[in-house]
N, C-alpha and C positions, 0 to 999 in steps of 0.2 A: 504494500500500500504506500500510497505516496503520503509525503509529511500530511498535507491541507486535509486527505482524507482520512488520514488517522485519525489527526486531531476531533473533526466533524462524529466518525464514529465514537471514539474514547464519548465525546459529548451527550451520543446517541446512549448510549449502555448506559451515561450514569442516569441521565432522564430518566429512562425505562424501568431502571431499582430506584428509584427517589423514594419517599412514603415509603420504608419497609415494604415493597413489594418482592414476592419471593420467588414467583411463578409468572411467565410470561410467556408467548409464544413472538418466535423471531423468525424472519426467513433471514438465512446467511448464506454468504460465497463459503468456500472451505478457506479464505483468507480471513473473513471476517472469523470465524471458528476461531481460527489458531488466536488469533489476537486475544479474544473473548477469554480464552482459557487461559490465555499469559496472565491478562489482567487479573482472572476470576478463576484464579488456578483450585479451589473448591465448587466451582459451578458443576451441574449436570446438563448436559445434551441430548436429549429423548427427540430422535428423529420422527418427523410426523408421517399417519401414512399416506400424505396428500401428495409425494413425489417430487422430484426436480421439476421448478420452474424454467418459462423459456429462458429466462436470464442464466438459467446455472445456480440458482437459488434455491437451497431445501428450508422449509420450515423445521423450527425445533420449538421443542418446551425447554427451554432452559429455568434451570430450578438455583438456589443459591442455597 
């Protein structure tokens, strides 16, 4: 990922856990993943059974 769009996601993930939230559902690249789990190296990843998107994007449950 390039700096401007790290930056924007890191920004995206901490919105998303704001409010003690523990449970969310995300679509991700597999770059976004890695990143997610660097940051949130206790997270969970529950692949959904709705498939890859056209983009290359799988939805998860990610749990903290």
């Amino acid at each position: 990922m390039i700096i401007n769009r790290t930056t924007e996601f890191q920004s995206f993930l901490q919105e998303c856990f704001k409010d003690e939230r523990r449970n969310i559902e995300l679509r991700l690249s597999n770059e976004e993943i890695e990143y997610a789990k660097e940051k949130y190296p206790k997270a969970v990843f529950k692949k959904m059974s709705t498939g890859i998107c056209d983009d290359g994007k799988t939805w998860y449950v990610v749990t903290l």
